[in-house]
C-alpha positions in Angstrom: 0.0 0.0 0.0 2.7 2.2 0.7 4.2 1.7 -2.5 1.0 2.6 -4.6 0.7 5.7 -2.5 4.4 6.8 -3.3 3.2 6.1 -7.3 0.5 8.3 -6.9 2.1 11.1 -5.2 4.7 11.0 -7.6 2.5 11.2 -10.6 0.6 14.1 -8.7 3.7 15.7 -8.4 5.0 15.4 -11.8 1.7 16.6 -13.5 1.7 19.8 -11.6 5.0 20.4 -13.3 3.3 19.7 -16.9 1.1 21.3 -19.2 -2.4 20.4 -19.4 -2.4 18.9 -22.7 0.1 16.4 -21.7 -2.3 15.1 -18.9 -3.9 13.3 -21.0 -0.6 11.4 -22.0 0.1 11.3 -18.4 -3.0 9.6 -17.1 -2.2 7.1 -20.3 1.4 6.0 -18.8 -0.1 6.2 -15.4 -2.0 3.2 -16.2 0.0 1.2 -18.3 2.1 1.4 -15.2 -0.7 0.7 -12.8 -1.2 -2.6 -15.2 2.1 -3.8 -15.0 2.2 -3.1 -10.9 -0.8 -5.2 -10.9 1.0 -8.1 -13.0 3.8 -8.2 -10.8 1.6 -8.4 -7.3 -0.2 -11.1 -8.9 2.7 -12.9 -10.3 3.9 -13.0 -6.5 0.8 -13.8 -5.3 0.8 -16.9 -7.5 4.6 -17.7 -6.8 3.9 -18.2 -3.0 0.8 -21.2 -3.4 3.3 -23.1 -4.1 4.9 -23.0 -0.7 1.6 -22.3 0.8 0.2 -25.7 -0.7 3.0 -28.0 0.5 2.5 -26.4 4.1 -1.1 -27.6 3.1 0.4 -31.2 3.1 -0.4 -34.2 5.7 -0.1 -37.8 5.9 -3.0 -38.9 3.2 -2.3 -36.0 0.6 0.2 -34.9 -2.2 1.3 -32.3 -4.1 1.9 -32.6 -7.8 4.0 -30.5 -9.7 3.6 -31.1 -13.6 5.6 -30.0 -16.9 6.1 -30.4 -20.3 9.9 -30.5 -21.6 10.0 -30.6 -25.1 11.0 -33.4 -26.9 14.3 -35.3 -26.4 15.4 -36.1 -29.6 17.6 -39.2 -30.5 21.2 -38.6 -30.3 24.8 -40.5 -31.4 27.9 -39.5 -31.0 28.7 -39.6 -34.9 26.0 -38.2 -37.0 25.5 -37.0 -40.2 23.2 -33.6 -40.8 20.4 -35.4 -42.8 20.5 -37.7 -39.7 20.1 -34.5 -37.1 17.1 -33.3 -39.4 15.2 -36.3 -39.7 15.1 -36.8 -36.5 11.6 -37.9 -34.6 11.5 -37.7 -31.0 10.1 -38.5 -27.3 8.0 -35.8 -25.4 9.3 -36.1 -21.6 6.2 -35.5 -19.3 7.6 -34.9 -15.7 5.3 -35.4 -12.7 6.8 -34.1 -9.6 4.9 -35.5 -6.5 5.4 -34.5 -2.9 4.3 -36.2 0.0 4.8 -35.7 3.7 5.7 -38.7 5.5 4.7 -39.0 9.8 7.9 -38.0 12.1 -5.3 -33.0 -21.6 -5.7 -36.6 -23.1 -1.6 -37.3 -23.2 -1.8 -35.6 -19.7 -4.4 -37.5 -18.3 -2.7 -40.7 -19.6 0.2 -39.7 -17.9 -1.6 -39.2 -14.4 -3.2 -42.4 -15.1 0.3 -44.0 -15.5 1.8 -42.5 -12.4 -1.3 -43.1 -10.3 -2.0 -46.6 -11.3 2.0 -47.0 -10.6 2.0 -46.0 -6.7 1.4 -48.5 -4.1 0.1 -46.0 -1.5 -2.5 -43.9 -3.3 -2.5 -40.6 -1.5 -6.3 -39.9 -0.2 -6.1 -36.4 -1.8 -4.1 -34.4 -4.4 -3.4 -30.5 -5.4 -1.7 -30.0 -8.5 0.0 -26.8 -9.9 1.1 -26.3 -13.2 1.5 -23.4 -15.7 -1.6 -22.2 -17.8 -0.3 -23.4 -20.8 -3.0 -24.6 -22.7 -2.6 -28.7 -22.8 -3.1 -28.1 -19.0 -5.8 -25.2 -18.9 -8.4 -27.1 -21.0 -11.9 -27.4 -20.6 -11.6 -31.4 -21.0 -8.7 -32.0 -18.8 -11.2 -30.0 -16.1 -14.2 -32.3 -17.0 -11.9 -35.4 -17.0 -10.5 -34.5 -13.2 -14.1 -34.6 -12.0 -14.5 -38.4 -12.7 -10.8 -38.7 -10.6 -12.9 -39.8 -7.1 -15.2 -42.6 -9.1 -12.1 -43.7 -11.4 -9.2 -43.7 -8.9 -10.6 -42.9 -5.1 -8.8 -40.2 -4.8 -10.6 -36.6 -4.2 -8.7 -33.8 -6.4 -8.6 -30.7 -4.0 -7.3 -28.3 -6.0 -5.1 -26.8 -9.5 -4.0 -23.9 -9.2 -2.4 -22.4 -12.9 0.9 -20.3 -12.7 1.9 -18.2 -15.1 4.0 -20.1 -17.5 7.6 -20.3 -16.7 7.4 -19.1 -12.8 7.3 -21.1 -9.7 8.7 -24.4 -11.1 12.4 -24.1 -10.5 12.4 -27.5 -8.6 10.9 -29.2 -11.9 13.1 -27.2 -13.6 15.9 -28.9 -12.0 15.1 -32.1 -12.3 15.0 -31.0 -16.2 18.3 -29.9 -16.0 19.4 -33.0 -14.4 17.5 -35.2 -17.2 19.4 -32.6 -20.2 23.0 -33.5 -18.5 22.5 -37.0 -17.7 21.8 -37.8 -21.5 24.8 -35.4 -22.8 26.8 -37.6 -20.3 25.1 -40.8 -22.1 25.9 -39.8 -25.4 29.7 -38.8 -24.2 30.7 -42.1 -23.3 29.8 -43.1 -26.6 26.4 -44.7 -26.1 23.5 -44.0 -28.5 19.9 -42.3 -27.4 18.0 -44.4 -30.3 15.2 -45.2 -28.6 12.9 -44.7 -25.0 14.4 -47.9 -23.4 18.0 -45.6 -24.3 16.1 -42.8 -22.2 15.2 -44.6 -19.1 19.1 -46.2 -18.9 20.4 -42.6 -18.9 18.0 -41.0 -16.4 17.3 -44.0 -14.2 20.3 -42.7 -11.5 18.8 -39.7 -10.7 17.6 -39.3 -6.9 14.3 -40.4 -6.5 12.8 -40.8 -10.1 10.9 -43.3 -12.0 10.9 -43.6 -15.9 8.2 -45.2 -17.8 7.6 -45.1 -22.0 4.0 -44.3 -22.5 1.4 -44.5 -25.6 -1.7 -42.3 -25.2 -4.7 -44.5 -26.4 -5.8 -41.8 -28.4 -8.9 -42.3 -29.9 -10.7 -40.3 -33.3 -14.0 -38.7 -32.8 -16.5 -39.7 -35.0 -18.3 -35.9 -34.6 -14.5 -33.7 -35.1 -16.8 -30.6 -34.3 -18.3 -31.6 -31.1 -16.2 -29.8 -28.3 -16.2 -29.6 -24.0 -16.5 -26.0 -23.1 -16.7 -24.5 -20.0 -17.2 -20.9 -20.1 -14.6 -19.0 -19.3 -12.3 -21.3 -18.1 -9.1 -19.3 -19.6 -9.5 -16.9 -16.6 -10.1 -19.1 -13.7 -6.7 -19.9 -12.3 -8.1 -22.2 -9.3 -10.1 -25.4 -9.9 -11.4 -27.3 -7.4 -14.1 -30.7 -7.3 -16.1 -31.2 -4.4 -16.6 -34.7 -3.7 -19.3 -34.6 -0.8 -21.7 -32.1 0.7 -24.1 -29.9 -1.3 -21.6 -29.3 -4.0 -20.7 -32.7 -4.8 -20.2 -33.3 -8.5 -19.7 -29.2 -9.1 -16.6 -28.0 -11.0 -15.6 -24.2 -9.4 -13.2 -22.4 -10.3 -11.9 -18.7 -9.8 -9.7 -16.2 -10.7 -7.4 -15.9 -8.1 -6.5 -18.6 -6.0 -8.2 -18.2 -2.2 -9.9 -15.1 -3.3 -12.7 -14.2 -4.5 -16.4 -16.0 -5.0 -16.5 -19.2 -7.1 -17.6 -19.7 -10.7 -20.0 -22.8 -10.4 -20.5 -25.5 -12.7 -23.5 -27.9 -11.7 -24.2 -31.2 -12.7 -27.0 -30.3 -15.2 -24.6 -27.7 -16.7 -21.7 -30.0 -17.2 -24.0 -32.3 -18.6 -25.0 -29.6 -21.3 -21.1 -28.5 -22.0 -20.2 -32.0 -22.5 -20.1 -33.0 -26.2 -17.6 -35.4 -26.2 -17.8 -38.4 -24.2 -14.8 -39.0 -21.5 -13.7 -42.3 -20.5 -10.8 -43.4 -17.9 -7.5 -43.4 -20.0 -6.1 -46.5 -21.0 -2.4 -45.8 -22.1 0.3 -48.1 -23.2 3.0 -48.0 -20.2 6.1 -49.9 -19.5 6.4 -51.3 -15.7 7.8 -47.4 -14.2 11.7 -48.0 -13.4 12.7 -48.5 -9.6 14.5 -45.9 -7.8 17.6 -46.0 -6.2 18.1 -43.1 -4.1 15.7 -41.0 -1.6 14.8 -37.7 -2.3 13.8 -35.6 0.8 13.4 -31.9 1.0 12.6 -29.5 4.0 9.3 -28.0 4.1 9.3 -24.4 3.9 8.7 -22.0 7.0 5.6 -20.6 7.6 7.7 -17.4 7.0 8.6 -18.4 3.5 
C-alpha cells in the first residue's frame, strides 16, 4: 500500500509540473504502469501457493508438480546432418509428487500411469502447473471430475501459474534429465530409442521412468467440443466430492480469493459433447528408484 501511495504522489507531483495537454498522455502511462504493478503483485501472489500448498500437506495428501519438456530427440555421437534433421523424438512429461511422510488426453494418460504405478495412493491431491494450454483445458477440467469414481482419490485443487514461474524444482530435475543424456551420449552410447532414455536418467535421486502410448482415440463428430465458459480466466479449480456441492466444478480467478464460478451437474452435462472415458495408455512397468529424495518443508515465513 505504501508503494501505490508513493506512485501516486509522484504522478501528482509530476503533473503539476506539466502542461495540461500532456495530462492526458500522463494519465495514459499512469496506467500502463498501474497494469504492469498489478502483473507483478499477482505474479507473486501466484509464486507463494506453491509454498503455501505444500504447508497444506499431511499424511494422506500430495502435491503434484507437472511439466512439459520438449521433446528429447535421439542422439549419437557420430552423425550426419540429414541424420540431425530427420530426426523424430520423445515428449518427456515430468510429474513431480510431494508427500509428507509421519515424524489434456496425453496428460491424463500420464496421471493415469503414475497413479496406477503408486502403491500408497494418496487420499487427496493439489496440483499446480502453468496455464499453458494442454493443462488449462476445458476437458482435462471435465476429466478431473470423474478422478474420485475412477481412482478414489478426491482432487482438492489446481492452481495455474503463469508459464515459466514457480517451477524451478521441476526445472531442476529437467536440467538433471538434459546432463545425464549429454553424459550418455559422451561415453559413446547412442539415445535411439525410449528404453536408451530410461538407462540414462534412471540414477537420478528419487525418479521413475516409464515409456508411455496415449490410447488416443478419433471422434467420430470432429466438431463436437467440452466448453466450460470462461475457463481461460479461472486460475483455481477445485471438485467437491461430498456435501451440497458434490459433482460441481468451481473455479476462480485468483486462487483463495474471490467467489467461485460454479458449474452444476445439469450444466456440465449440457457443456459435455464429447464423451470422457478413464485413460487407457500403453506404459512400460515405471523404473525402480535408487536413491531417496527428501526436502525440507518451507517456514511458515517463507
Amino acid at each position: 500500500m505504501t508503494l501505490k501511495n508513493e506512485f501516486f504522489r509522484f504522478i501528482t507531483k509530476k503533473a503539476k509540473k506539466l502542461s495540461t495537454d500532456l495530462h492526458e498522455d500522463l494519465d495514459e502511462y499512469q496506467n500502463h504502469l498501474l497494469y504492469y504493478l498489478a502483473h507483478q503483485v499477482h505474479k507473486v501472489y501466484l509464486n507463494a501457493q506453491f509454498n503455501a500448498n505444500l504447508l497444506d500437506l499431511d499424511e494422506n495428501g500430495a502435491v503434484l508438480v507437472v511439466d512439459y519438456k520438449m521433446k528429447i530427440l535421439p542422439k549419437s555421437a557420430r552423425e550426419t546432418k540429414a541424420e540431425f534433421f530427420g530426426k523424430k523424438g520423445w515428449t518427456l512429461h515430468t510429474i513431480l509428487m510431494y508427500t509428507k511422510k509421519s515424524g489434456h488426453q496425453e496428460l491424463a494418460s500420464s496421471l493415469h500411469a503414475v497413479i496406477e504405478s503408486l502403491e500408497n495412493k494418496p487420499k487427496w491431491i493439489t496440483i499446480i502447473s502453468d496455464n499453458g494450454p494442454h493443462y488449462h483445458n476445458a476437458d482435462l477440467m471435465m476429466i478431473l471430475g470423474n478422478w474420485l469414481l475412477w481412482y478414489q482419490i478426491n482432487v482438492k485443487k489446481w492452481i495455474f501459474l503463469e508459464a515459466g514461474e514457480a517451477k524451478t524444482t521441476i526445472d531442476s530435475h529437467h536440467a538433471q534429465i538434459t546432463h545425464a543424456i549429454k553424459r550418455q551420449v559422451r561415453l559413446g552410447l547412442d539415445i535411439m530409442e525410449g528404453a536408451d532414455v530410461e538407462t540414462a536418467i534412471r540414477d537420478i535421486h528419487r525418479t521413475s521412468v516409464a515409456h508411455l502410448e496415449p490410447n488416443r482415440t478419433k471422434d467420430q463428430n470432429k466438431r463436437a467440443k467440452n466448453t466450460l465458459p470462461g475457463n481461460s480466466n479461472l486460475f483455481e479449480w477445485t471438485w467437491p466430492g461430498e456435501g451440497s456441492m458434490a459433482g460441481y466444478i468451481l473455479g476462480r480467478e485468483i486462487p483463495n480469493v474471490g467467489e467461485w464460478t460454479k458449474f452444476s451437474p445439469a450444466q456440465i452435462s449440457n457443456l459435455q459433447k464429447k464423451k470422457i472415458k478413464i485413460p487407457e495408455p500403453m506404459s512400460s512397468t515405471h523404473t525402480t528408484p535408487k536413491n531417496e529424495w527428501v526436502i525440507a518443508m518451507p517456514n511458515i515465513s517463507d
